[in-house]
Every structure is written in C-alpha cells, then in structure tokens.
N, C-alpha and C positions, 0 to 999 in steps of 0.2 A: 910283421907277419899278419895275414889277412884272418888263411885259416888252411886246416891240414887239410888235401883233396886226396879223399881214400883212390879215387879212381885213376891220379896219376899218380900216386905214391909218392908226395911229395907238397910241401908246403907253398901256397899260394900270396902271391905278397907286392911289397915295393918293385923289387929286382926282376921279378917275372913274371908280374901280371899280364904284361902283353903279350907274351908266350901264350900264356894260357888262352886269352880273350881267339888270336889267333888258331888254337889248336880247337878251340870251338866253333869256331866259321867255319873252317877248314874240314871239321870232322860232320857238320852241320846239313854244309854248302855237297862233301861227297854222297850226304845219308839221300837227299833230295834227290841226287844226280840217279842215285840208283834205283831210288824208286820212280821215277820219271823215263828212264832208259827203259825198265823192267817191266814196264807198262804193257807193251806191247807183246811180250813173251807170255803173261799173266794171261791175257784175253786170249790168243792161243792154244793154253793150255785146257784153260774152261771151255774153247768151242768146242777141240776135238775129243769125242768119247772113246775113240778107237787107241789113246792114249794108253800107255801101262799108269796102272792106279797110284803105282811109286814113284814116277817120275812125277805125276800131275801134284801126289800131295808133296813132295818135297819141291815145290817151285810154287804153289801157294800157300804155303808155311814159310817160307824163303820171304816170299813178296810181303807178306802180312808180317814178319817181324822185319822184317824191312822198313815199312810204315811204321811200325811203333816205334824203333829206333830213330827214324827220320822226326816224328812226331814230337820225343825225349829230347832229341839234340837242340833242334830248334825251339823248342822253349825253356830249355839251362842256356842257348847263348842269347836269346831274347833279357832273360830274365838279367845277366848281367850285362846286358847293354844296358835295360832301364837301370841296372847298382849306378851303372857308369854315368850315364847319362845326371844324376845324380848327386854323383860324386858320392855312394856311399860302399864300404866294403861291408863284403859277407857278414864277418859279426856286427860293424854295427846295424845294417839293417834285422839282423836275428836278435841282438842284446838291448845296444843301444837306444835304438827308436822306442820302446816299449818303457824306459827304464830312466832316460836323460831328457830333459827336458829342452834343450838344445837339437836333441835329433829326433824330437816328436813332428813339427811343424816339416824342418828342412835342414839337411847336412849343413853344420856350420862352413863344411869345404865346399860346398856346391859356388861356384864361380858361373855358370852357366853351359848349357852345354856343348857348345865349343869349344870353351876353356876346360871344360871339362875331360873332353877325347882330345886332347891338346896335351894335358897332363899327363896322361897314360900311354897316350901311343905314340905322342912325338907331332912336331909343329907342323910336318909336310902330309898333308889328308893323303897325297897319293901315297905315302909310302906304309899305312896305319895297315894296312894288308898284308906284309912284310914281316919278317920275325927279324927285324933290325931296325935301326934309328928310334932307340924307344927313350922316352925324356928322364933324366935322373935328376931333373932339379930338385933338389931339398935332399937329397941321398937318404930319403926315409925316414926321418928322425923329424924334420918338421915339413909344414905345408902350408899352402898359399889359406887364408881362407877367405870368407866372404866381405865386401867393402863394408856390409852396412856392419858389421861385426869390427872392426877393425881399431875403431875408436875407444867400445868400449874394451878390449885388450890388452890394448897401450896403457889408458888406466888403470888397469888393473899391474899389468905389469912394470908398469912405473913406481908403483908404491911397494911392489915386492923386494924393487933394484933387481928383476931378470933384464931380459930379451924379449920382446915380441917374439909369439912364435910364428911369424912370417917372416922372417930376416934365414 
C-alpha cells in the first residue's frame, strides 16, 4: 500500500496505482476542458449589464471555482508524475526522504524515467492513457531497483543467506 486516499475512499498502491494516475489526468485534462470551453460564456456574462444579477453571479462563481479546481487537479497530477517520474511513492516521499538516508539523495527504485512510467503503466506508451494493460511485475512484494545499488545488495544478501530483492 502507497497510502489511504480520503478523496476516493480507498487505498492507493501496487494494484491500482495506475487507475489512480489515470483518474487524475482524466479528472485534470476535463477540469481544463471546462474552463477553456467556459471562457467564452464568462466574457458574455461580464459585457452585458442588462444581465439578471443571479444568472451573472452564478456563472462567475461557476467559472472562478472552475479555475481553482482546474488549478488543484493539475498540480496533484503534476505533483505525482514528478512521485513517478522518480520512482517515489507518496509516504516515501512524505516519510522516507526526510528520515533514510537512501531516499535523501535519490529513490533507491528510481531506474530512470522511462523505466520508471514502464513500471507503473505498462510497456506500450500508447496505451499508459488507458485504465488497462498495467505492469504487475514483482506482484508488490518486491522491486527492480537501481544498477549502481545492485552489487551492493547482493552482498549484503549473500551473507544474510536471503534473495536479492530484485529476483
């Protein structure tokens, strides 16, 4: 699990994070549409005086939370493209980074960013816009991580008698 999102009422993670990523373009890309569409309607409203007062404030109160939603949407899915981009999830960038000395510099999973959106939304770029084809390698439990990191892992987990946790 990544972490609990009060706003879809449901926990954010392995299994569904590309849902999610999805559901924020998606909800994003419409916030834009309508305040772009609604442009025109806006100015309208402001030229004619002969307007009723209640139509005019509810259609610039409309368009003005319009833009702040618009505003909101796009920099929550901004914000976890650069997580993605990354490779970091929500708590570790809120916990982690602050606190591990591993995730001060840079995600030990960060692989770069195409292997990064490679991991999460699946190997075909056209279809990463799609709420299907999403990558389950590692089924959650483990993950690829970084080459330069790699070596010393194996060391370490050679002398435990585990597994690398990239197998």
């Amino acid at each position: 699990m990544d972490h609990h999102c009060p706003w879809v009422a449901n926990c954010i993670g392995f299994y569904n994070y590309k849902y999610f990523l999805n559901m924020l373009f998606y909800a994003s890309l419409t916030a834009l549409i309508l305040v772009i569409t609604a442009y025109p309607v806006f100015l309208a409203v402001l030229a004619h005086d002969s307007l009723d007062y209640k139509i005019a404030y509810f259609v610039i109160t409309a368009y003005i939370l319009g833009i702040a939603l618009a505003f909101l949407l796009t920099g929550f899915f901004s914000f976890h493209v650069w997580l993605l981009s990354n490779q970091f999830t929500t708590i570790e960038y809120c916990e982690k980074r602050s606190s591990d000395d591993q995730f001060k510099q840079k995600s030990p999973y960060n692989r770069g960013c195409c292997a990064n959106f490679s991991a999460v939304l699946g190997n075909n770029p056209v279809l990463w816009c799609f709420p299907f084809n999403r990558n389950l390698t590692g089924e959650g439990l483990t993950f690829e991580i970084r080459d330069d990191l790699k070596p010393k892992a194996e060391e370490t987990h050679q002398g435990s008698g585990e597994n690398t946790p990239d197998q």
